[in-house]
C-alpha positions, 0 to 999 in steps of 0.5 A: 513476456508481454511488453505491457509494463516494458513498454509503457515505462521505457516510452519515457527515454527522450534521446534515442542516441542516448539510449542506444548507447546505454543498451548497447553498454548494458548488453556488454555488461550482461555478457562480462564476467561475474554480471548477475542479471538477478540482482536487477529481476522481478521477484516475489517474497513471501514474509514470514510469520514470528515464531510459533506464528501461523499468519502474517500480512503486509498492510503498508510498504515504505516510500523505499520499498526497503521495509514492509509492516503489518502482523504476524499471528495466529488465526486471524487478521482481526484479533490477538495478533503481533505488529511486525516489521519486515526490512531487507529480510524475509524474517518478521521482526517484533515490534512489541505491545504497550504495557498493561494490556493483552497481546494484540497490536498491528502495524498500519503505518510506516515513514519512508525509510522504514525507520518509524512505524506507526499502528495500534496496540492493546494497553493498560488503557485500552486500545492505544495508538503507538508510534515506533523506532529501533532506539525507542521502540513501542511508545504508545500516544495517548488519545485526544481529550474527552470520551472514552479512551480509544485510539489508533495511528494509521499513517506517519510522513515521510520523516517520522514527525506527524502522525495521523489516525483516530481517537475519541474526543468529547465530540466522538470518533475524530481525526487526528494529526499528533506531533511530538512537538505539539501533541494531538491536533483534532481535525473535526469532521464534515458538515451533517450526520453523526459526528465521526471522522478517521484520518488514514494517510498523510502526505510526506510533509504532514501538511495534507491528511485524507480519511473518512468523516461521516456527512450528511451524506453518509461516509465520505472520503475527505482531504485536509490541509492545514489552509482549508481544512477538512473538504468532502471529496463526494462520491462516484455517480449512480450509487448510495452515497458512502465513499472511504480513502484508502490510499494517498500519493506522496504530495498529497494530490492524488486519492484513491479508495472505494465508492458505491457506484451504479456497478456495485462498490467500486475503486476511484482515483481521486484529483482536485482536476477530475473529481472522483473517477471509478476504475472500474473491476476484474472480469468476471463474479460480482461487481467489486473492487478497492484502490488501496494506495498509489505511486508517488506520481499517481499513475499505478494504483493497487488494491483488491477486485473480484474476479469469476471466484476469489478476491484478486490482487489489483492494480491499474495503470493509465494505459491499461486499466484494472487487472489482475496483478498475479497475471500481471507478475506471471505474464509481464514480468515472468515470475514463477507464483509458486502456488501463491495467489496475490489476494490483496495489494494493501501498498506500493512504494513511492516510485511504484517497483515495490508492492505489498499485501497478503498472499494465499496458499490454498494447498497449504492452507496458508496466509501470508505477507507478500513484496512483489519487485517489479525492477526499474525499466533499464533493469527489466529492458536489459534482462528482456533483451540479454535473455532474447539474445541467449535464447536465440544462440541456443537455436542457432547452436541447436541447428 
């Protein structure tokens, strides 16, 4: 197992008395009777599809890491599929479909704990933003005055109250904040160019939003706040100028999405003291990558790369950079794939040990929802050390 994870997140124990006592407790407990080292491992879980289902994906993980949602259906990701949620089991849960229309919803959003999910879904209308709960179920939004009817929710805050996405106003495609208290908030969109804007992801409080608007640029990357408005967030150095968010931390200061580069399309992170910053891309293929979400505190990032042949599960960290998050669970954590490659990394929970996207079987010609476990440092330390310790009295007994 390689130290890169392991050793990256235990530099932060500053009271090495402290922590000897705590390894040397820990160890005790792994050797008493009845202790699971299991219970604390690293772990893939491939989510299932509703019945009858062929399909499924994971597009957002709550801040929790307790429940995963996104789609089950048949075919494709793109069409006639079911919003699904995924929380403490493997078995999709159906979220429904407003009334009127056909069969075809996704989920695209969730709050922290799980209980409230946000997505589009067909109606009698067309398509309809809808917001979720287990007393309410489907309730499906509206959409902002004027134009014609058309909407979508992305993102919700962390206690289920605000709610952002895209409608169609008098004006076009705008951005949105909706409340039950106040309804639909219009969000404008950036100086210049057609108008046009979506909202994609919202900080906890719902105070701060960031999407795409169209500028005189082209599409840009925006953060909004109740104080400043919506402000342009610009794009990566040497490239045509078009940047899309994708991905927010909890408070709603660090950004993360794609930009046209010198390289090609190109994932950044995004603060208001670096400006946007390229991550770079996987070795190998053609140049081409997305940051899709972020931890809480902005120091892991995962998305999609290219690598020598396929799209590649990504994710980065300050210390290390972009790589391939399957040899990231193989090698670092130890995690058996099964056949399964981690093609997409669509979310990460606030404190960064739960991930989530889509995974493919080839030989089994299989696409499915993913929730990949990377334990917090005491667990994968412990785990580490006891399986050193085991390993090592095998020797000795084999001598």
């Amino acid at each position: 197992m390689s130290d890169g994870i392991l050793s990256r997140k235990c530099a932060r124990s500053a009271n090495p008395k402290a922590s000897i006592i705590g390894w040397a407790t820990a160890l005790a407990l792994i050797f008493a009777p009845g202790y699971s080292v299991a219970a604390g491992a690293p772990a893939l879980e491939i989510l299932g599809t509703l019945p009858a289902d062929s399909i499924s994906g994971a597009w957002r993980i709550s801040g929790d890491g307790s429940t995963a949602v996104g789609l089950s259906g048949q075919g494709s990701i793109f069409q006639n599929q079911n919003a699904a949620r995924w929380s403490g089991s493997k078995i999709a849960e159906p979220l429904g479909e407003l009334a009127g229309g056909e069969v075809d919803s996704t989920a695209f959003g969730v709050s922290f704990d799980g209980s409230t999910v946000v997505g589009r879904s067909n109606s009698g209308n067309g398509d309809e933003a809808f917001i979720w709960t287990q007393g309410t179920g489907i309730v499906g939004l509206g959409d902002l005055p004027g134009g014609t009817f058309g909407s979508a929710a992305f993102g919700v805050s962390g206690d289920g109250m605000y709610v952002t996405g895209t409608g169609n106003s008098d004006n076009g495609t705008e951005a949105f904040r909706w409340s039950s208290a106040g309804g639909f908030e219009p969000l404008g969109d950036l100086p210049g160019g057609s108008f046009s804007s979506t909202g994609g992801v919202i900080s906890t409080d719902g105070s701060v939003i960031a999407g795409t608007s169209v500028g005189d640029n082209g599409s840009e990357a925006f953060r909004w706040t109740e104080s400043g408005g919506m402000q342009g967030l610009g794009e990566l150095d040497g490239g045509s100028s078009r940047s899309f968010t994708q991905g927010m931390s909890a408070d709603g200061t660090v950004i993360v999405g794609f930009s046209n580069s010198a390289n090609g399309r190109e994932a950044f992170r995004w603060t208001e003291s670096t400006g946007m910053v390229g991550l770079g891309d996987l070795a190998g293929g053609q140049f081409s990558s997305a940051a899709l979400d972020v931890s809480d505190d902005g120091s892991i990032i995962v998305g999609w790369g290219l690598d020598e042949a396929n799209i590649t599960a990504l994710f980065w960290d300050e210390d290390e950079g972009v790589r391939d998050l399957n040899l990231v669970a193989m090698n670092e954590l130890g995690i058996d794939l099964g056949g399964w490659r981690l093609a997409q990394a669509n979310s990460i929970s606030d404190d960064g040990n739960i991930i989530a996207g889509f995974a493919i079987n080839s030989s089994a010609g299989q696409l499915r929802a993913f929730k990949l476990t990377i334990p917090e440092p005491q667990s994968l330390l412990i785990m580490s050390v006891g399986l050193s310790i085991v390993a090592r009295r095998r020797r000795r007994k084999s001598r």
